[in-house]
C-alpha positions as a Python dict, from the first residue, in 0.01 Angstrom:
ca = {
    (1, 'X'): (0, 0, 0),
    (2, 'X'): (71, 45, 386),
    (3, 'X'): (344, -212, 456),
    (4, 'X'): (468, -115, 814),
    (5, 'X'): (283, -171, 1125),
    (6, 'X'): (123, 93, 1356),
    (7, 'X'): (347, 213, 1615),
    (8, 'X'): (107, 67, 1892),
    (9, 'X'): (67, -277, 1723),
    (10, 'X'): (-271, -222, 1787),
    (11, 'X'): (-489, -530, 1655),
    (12, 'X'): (-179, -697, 1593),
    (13, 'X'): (65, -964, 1749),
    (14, 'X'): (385, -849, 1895),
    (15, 'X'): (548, -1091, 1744),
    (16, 'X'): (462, -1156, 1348),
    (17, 'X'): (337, -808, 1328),
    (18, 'X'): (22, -950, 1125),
    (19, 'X'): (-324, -857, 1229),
    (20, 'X'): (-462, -1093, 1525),
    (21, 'X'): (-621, -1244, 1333),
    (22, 'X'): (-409, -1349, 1082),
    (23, 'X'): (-145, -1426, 1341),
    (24, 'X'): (144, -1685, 1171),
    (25, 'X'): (311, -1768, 1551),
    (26, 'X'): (112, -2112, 1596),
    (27, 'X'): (219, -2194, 1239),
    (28, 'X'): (570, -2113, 1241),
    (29, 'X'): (766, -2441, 1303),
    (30, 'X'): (1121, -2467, 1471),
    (31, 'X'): (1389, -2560, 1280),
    (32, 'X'): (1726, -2630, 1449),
    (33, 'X'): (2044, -2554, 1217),
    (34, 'X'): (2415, -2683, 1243),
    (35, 'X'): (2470, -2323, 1118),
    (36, 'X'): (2440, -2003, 1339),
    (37, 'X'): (2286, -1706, 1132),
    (38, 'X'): (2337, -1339, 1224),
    (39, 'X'): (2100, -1089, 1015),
    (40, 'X'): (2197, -780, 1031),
    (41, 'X'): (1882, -558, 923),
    (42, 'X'): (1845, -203, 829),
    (43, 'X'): (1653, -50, 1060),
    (44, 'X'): (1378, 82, 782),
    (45, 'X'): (1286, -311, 801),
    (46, 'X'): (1236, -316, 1124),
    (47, 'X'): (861, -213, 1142),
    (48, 'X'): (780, -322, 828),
    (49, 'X'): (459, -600, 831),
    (50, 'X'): (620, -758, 511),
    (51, 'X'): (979, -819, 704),
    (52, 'X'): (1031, -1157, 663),
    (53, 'X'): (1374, -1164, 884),
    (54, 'X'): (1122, -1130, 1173),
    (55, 'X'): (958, -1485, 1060),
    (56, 'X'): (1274, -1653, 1000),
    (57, 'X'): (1382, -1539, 1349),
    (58, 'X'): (1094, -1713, 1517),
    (59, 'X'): (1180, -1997, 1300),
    (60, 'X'): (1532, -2049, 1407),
    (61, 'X'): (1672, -2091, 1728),
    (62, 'X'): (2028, -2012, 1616),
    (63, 'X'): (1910, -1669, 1420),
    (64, 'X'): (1966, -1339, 1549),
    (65, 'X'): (1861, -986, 1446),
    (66, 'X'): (2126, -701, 1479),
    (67, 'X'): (2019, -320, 1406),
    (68, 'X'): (2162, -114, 1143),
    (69, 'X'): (2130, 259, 1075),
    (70, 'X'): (1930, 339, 1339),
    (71, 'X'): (1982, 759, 1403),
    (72, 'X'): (2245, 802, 1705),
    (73, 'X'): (2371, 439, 1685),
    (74, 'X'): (2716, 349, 1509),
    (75, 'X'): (2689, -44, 1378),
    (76, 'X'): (2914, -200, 1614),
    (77, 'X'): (3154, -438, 1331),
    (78, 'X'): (3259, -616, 1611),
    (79, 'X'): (2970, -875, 1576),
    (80, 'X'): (3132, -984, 1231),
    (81, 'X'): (3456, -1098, 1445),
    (82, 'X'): (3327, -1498, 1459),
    (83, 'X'): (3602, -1736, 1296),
    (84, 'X'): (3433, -1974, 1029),
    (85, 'X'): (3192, -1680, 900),
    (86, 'X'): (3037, -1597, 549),
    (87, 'X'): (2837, -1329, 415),
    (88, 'X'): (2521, -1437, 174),
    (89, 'X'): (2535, -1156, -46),
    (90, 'X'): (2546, -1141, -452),
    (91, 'X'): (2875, -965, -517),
    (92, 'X'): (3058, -1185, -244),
    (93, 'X'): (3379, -1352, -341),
    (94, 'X'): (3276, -1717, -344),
    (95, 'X'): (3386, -1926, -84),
    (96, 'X'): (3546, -2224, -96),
    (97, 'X'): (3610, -2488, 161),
    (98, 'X'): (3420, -2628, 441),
    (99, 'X'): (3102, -2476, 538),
    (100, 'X'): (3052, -2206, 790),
    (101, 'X'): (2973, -2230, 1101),
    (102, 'X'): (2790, -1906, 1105),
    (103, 'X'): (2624, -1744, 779),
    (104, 'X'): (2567, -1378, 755),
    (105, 'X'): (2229, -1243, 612),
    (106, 'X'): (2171, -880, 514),
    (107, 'X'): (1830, -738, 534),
    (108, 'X'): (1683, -443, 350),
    (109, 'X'): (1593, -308, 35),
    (110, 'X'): (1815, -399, -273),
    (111, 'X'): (1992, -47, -208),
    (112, 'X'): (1983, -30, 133),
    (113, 'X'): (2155, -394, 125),
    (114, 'X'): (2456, -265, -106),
    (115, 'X'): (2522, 70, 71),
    (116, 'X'): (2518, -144, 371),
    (117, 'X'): (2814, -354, 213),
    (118, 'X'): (2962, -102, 94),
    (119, 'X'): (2986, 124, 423),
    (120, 'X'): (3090, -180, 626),
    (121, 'X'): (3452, -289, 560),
    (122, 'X'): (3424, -651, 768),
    (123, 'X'): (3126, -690, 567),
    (124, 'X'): (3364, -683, 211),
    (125, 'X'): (3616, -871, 360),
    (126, 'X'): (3366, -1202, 418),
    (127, 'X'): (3382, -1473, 187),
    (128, 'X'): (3036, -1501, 53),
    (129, 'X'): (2770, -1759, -51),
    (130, 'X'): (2540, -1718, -401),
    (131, 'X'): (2255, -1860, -498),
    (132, 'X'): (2108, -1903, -784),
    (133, 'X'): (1782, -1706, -894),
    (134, 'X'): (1458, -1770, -754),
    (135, 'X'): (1208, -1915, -1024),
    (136, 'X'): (1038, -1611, -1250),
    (137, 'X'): (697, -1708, -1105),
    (138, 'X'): (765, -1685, -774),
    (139, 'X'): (494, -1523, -525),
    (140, 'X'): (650, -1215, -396),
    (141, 'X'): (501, -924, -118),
    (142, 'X'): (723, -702, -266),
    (143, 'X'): (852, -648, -642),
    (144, 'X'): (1274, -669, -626),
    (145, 'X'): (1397, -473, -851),
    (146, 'X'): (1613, -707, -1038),
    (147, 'X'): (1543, -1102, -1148),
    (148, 'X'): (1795, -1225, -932),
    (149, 'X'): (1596, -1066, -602),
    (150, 'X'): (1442, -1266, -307),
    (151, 'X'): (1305, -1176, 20),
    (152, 'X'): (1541, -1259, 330),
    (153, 'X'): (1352, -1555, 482),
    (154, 'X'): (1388, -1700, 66),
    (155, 'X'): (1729, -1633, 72),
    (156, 'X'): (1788, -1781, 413),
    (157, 'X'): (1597, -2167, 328),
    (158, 'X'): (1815, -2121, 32),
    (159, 'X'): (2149, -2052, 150),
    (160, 'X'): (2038, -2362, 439),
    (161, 'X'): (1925, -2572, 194),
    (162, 'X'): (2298, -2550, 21),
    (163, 'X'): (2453, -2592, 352),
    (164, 'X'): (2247, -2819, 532),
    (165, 'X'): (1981, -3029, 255),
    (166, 'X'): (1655, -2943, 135),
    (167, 'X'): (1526, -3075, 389),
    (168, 'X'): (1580, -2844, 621),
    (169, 'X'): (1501, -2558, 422),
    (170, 'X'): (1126, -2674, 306),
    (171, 'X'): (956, -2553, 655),
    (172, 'X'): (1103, -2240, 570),
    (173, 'X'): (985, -2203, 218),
    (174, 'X'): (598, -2324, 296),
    (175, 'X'): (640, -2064, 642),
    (176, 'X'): (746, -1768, 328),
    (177, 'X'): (454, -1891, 135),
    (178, 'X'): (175, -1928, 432),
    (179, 'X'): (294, -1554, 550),
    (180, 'X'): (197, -1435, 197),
    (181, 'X'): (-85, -1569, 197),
    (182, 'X'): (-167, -1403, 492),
    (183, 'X'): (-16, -1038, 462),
    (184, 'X'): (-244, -1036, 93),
    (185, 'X'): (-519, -1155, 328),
    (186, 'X'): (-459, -820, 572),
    (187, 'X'): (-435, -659, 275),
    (188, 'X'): (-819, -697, 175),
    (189, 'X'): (-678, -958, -195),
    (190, 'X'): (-757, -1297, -35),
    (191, 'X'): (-1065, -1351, 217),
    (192, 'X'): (-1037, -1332, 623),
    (193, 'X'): (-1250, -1585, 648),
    (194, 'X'): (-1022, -1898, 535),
    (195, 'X'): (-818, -1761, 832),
    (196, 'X'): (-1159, -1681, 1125),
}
């Protein structure tokens, strides 16, 4: 199953990475958060059609995207420096106290996520945010290789919805669902034509 984008992005937008299409950018709503959230992605992800950090970027205003890993490029810890921040990560010590005002999110595969802890000091040294596990029937682009697993933009209306009400965090959860939808459309398993 191909699951990055051609180098080109031909036939598809510049900015969901989904076949024209099948575009999600009119459908992606803006949500506004109290909290700041700094992803810091592995840069494997960063091509990948099924990236879902990319989404929940377009979603929220206060998200950004850092690199990691990329060949010739040393992360720069620096951008962990923020007073007030967490990391949402499963082996983070639990916080306690008032919430952050910034939340970090790490993006990648299960193992790329824990060697990315693991190589980071600042990262270890966060106090952290858990969630509990997603739902065993949950729709999922990829499989996680543990129960407990969730894509990033899941992760992210979940950590928000702990932080800042479920209400905020539903737009994000339909946006996860309606990309689905769409990437098993590009993918030939639903029909193009609900979409044309």
């Amino acid at each position: 199953m191909r699951s990055s984008t051609p180098e080109d992005l031909s036939g598809r937008c510049e900015r969901c990475y989904l076949p024209t299409a099948l575009c999600l950018c009119a459908d992606v709503p803006v949500i506004p958060t109290r909290t700041e959230l700094l992803i810091i992605r592995h840069n494997k992800e960063s091509q990948k059609s099924t990236n879902t950090a990319r989404i929940a970027a377009l979603a929220l205003p206060r998200c950004h995207i850092v690199s990691y890993g990329a060949p010739g490029a040393p992360f720069d810890a620096s951008v962990l420096d923020a007073p007030d921040t967490w990391l949402l990560f499963p082996d983070a010590p639990e916080a306690e106290g008032p919430p952050p005002k910034r939340l970090v999110i790490i993006d990648g595969s299960w193992a790329q996520a824990r060697r990315m802890v693991q190589r980071v000091p600042a990262l270890r040294r966060l106090p952290g945010l858990r969630l509990p596990p997603p739902a065993p029937d949950t729709r999922r682009l990829r499989k996680p290789p543990h129960p407990d697993g969730m894509s990033t933009l899941e992760a992210m209306a979940g950590a928000l919805a702990r932080l800042e009400g479920e209400d905020l965090a539903r737009p994000l959860l339909t946006l996860h669902e309606l990309m689905i939808e769409r990437v098993l459309a590009s993918r030939g398993r639903l029909g193009w034509e609900n979409y044309l």
